[in-house]
Every structure is written in C-alpha cells, then in structure tokens.
C-alpha positions in Angstrom: 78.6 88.5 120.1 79.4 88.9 123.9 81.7 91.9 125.0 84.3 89.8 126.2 84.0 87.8 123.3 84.4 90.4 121.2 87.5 92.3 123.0 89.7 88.7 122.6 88.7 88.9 119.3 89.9 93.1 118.3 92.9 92.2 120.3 94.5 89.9 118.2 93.2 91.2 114.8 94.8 94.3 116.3 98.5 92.1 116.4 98.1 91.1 113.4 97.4 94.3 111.5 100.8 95.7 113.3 102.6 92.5 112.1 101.5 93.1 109.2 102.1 96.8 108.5 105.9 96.1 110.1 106.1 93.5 107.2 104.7 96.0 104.6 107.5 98.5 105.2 110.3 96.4 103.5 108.5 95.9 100.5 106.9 99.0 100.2 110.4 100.5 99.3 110.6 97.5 96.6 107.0 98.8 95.1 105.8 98.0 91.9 104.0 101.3 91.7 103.7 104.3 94.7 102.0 107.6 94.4 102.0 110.1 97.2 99.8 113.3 97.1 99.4 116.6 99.4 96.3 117.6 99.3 94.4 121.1 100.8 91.1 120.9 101.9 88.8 124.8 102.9 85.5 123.1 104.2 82.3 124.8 105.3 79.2 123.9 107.1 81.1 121.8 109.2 78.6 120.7 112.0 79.5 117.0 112.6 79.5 116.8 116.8 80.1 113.2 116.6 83.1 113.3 115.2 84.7 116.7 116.4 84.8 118.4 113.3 81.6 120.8 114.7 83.1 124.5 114.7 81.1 127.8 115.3 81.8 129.1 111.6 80.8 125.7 110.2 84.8 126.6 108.5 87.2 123.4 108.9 90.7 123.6 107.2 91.9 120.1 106.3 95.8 119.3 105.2 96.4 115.4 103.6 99.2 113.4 103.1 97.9 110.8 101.1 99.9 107.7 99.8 99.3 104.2 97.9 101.6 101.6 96.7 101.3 98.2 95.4 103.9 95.2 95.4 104.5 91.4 94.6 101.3 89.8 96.3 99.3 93.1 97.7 99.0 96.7 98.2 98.7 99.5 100.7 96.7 102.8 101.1 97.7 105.4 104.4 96.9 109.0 104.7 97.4 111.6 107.7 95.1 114.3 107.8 95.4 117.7 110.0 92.7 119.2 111.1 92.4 123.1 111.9 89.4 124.9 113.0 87.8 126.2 115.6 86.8 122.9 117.8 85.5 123.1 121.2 88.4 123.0 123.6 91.3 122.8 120.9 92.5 124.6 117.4 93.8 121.3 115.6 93.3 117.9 115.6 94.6 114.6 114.3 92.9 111.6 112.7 95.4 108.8 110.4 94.3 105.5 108.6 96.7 102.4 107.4 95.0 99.6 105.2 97.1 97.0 103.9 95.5 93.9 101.7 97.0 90.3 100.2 95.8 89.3 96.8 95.3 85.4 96.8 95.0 85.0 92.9 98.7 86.9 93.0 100.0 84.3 95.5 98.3 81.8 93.3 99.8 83.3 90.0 96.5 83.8 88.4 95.4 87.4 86.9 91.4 87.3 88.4 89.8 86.0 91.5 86.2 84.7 91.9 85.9 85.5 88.1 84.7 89.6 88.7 87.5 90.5 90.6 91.4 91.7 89.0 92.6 91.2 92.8 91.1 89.7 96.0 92.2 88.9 99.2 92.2 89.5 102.7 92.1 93.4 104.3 93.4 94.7 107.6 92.5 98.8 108.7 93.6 100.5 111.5 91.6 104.0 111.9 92.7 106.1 115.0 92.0 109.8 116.2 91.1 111.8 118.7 88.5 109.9 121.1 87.7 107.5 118.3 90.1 103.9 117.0 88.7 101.2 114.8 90.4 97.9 113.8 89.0 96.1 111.2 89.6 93.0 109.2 88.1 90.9 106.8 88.0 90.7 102.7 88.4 92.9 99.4 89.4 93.7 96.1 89.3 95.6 93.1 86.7 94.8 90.4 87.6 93.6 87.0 86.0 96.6 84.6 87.0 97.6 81.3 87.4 101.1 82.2 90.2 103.0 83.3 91.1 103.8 87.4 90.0 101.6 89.8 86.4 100.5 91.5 86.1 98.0 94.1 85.0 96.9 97.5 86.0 95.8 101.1 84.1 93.6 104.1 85.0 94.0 106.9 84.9 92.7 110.8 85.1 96.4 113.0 86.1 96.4 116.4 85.5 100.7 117.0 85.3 103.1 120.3 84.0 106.1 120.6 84.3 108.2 123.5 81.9 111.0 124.2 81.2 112.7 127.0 79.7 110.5 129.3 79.8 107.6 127.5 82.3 104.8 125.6 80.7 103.5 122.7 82.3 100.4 122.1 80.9 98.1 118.8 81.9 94.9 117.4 79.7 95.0 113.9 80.5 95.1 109.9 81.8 97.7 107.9 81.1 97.5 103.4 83.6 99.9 102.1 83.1 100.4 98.5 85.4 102.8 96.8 86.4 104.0 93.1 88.6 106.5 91.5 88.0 106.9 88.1 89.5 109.5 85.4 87.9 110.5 82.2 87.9 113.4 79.7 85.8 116.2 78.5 87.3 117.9 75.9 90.7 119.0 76.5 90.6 118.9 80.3 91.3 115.9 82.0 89.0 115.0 85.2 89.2 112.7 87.9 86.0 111.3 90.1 87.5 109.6 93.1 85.9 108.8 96.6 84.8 106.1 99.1 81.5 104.6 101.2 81.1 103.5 104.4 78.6 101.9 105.3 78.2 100.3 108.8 76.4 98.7 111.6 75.7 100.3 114.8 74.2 99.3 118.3 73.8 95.8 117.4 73.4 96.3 113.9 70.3 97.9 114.6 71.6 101.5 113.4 73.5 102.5 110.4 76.3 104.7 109.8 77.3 105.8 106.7 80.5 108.3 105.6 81.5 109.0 102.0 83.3 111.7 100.6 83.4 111.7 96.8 85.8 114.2 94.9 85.2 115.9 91.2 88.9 117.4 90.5 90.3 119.0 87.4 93.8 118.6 86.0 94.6 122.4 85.7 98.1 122.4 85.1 97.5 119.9 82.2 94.5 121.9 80.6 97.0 125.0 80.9 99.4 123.2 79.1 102.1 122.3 81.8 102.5 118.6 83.4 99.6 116.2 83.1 98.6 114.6 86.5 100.5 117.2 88.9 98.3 119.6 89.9 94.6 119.2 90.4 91.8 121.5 92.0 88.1 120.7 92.7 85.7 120.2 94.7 84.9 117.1 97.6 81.6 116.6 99.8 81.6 115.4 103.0 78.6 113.6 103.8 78.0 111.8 107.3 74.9 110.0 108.9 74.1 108.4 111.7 71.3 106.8 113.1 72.1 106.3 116.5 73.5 109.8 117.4 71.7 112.1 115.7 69.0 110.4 113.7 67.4 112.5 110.7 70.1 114.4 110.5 72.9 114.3 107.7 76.2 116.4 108.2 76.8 117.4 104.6 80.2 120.0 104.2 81.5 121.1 100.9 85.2 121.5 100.6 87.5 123.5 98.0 90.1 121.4 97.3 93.7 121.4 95.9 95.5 117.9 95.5 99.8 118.0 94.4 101.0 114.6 93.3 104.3 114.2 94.5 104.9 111.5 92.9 
C-alpha cells in the first residue's frame, strides 16, 4: 500500500471513528450495563525507550480510569491513564484509548454470529499519546464459551505514527488484539485474570510488535468479608517487544496494583 494511499485511507477511518464515538455518547447514558474502575499502578524495571516509559530508577507510577459499557446493538471500552516517573525531559505524561464496536447478530436479532461468536461486528480504536496516535478499524467479537467473564478477539486495519527523535515512523499494517477477563475461585477468595495482546505488523509487515499486559487480582474486601467485587489488589506485567527498534530485547515491568470499582 502506497503512502498516499494509505493517508486517504486513515483520514476518513479517522471521521468515522469520531462520528462514531459522538453517536456513542447518547446511548451510553441509556446503557444496558457500565462499569467504571480506578485503578493504581507502582511499576518497576521500567526501561521501554520506545514508548517513553524509560526512567533512571526503572520506577513508573501509573493512575487509570477505566470504563466499559454496553447498549442496544454494541459496546464501548475507554480508559485514561497518567503517567508519573522520572522521563527524560518531563515528570508526567499522558496516553488515552476509545474503542467502540457494532454487533451485526444484535442488529439482526440473533444471539450468535458466525456460530463461535456471542457478538460480532465491526471495531473502531483511536490510541493517542505523547509522540505516538493510532487509528484503527476493522472486525471483532466476543467468543461464545461456557465459562464465566469474557474472551475474544479483534482485527484490525492500523494507521499509527511514531515520532522519535529524528525520525516519523509512519505504518499502515494489521493489528490482532485478543483479549479475556476471566474470574474464578479458589477457596474462599475470589480472583480475577484479565489482560489483552497485541500483536502487530511493522515496517512492511516485515517486523512484529507485540504488547500485553495480563493482570492476576484478588477480591480482598470480599475474602475479608466486606463487599464482593469493590476492591481488588494484585499484580500486572508489562510485557513489550519490538523487532524493529530494539530487536532481542523484551521490556518486561511488574506492577503492584490496586483496582476500585466504582461502579
């Protein structure tokens, strides 16, 4: 795919994922269901110069507003996380995600899609912080398992930039975005194993880069006896490789964590 190509292409997949998150507004105050959590995040080893988050101490403080909602025909995932360490040039930082998706088999009044999937339709991203944006589009859904939480998958187009010293890496390539959070019980204490993958082409497809971030938490106020599903503590791992940048080399920060639901 040609450069110019490729820009007429992000620009108006990046219209329609504005049109689209301006028409997800009204109906996300009409929500079937909405859950909205805080979460605090003490990393270490933080030594990922790609993406900023590359501090002397390796220490990286992390604060997340994290929210999800579904309605009628669809659903929609945002979070906002601040960033506070010590980067090079700067204390804090910024980085935000919005996904939105339409469920076909909903539109269609049908429970399944494509016979493994509860819900499947088209998906819209927008990713955006500090020297780095991504717009993607393309298809996704969550699998039809008879287990509790929810495990599926996304496929997307990605239109990304980022902007190093010296350079503007600019790629037009695929992004495969599996993604689960699952709860279960040991015992007493309630657990919950939540997290994402993604996996995605770079220089041509040529390279790889891969992000996941998988979280092990514990219900704490419900094993002590207070509210179930309020307060939960644990750990998650940040792991991030990249062949082009820095091959051979795998960023890999482990993060106490502390996650409220609000709601």
């Amino acid at each position: 795919m040609s450069h110019t190509v490729a820009i007429r292409l992000a620009r108006p997949l990046f219209a329609l994922s504005l049109a689209l998150a301006a028409a997800a507004f009204p109906v996300a105050a009409n929500a079937q269901f909405a859950t909205t959590n805080l979460q605090v995040l003490q990393g270490f080893d933080f030594k990922d110069s790609l993406l900023g988050y590359d501090t002397p101490s390796g220490k990286m403080t992390t604060l997340t507003l994290n929210h999800f909602s579904t309605w009628k025909y669809g659903d929609n995932f945002a979070f906002v996380d601040l960033y506070r360490g010590d980067f090079a040039g700067a204390e804090s930082t910024v980085y935000a995600e919005w996904h939105t998706r339409i469920f076909m088999n909903r539109l269609r009044g049908k429970d399944r899609c494509l016979v493994v999937f509860k819900d499947f339709g088209p998906s819209f991203e927008v990713n955006q912080g500090p020297g780095f944006y991504a717009y993607l589009a393309g298809v996704g859904g969550d699998f039809a398992l008879p287990i509790p939480g929810v495990v599926g998958v996304n496929l997307f187009y990605r239109y990304s930039s980022v902007q190093i010293p010296g350079n503007d890496l600019r790629d037009h390539t695929w992004q495969l975005s599996p993604y689960w959070s699952v709860p279960f019980q040991v015992g007493p204490a309630s657990f919950l194993f939540a997290g994402f993958v993604d996996v995605s082409g770079a220089q041509d497809d040529e390279k790889v880069d891969v992000m996941t971030q998988p979280q092990l938490l514990l219900d704490v106020l419900g094993l002590a006896g207070g509210p179930k599903g309020k307060l939960f503590a644990g750990v998650e791992w940040y792991l991030h490789y990249n062949d082009l940048i820095a091959p051979d080399t795998l960023v890999s920060a482990p993060q106490a964590m502390l996650q409220w639901n609000l709601h």
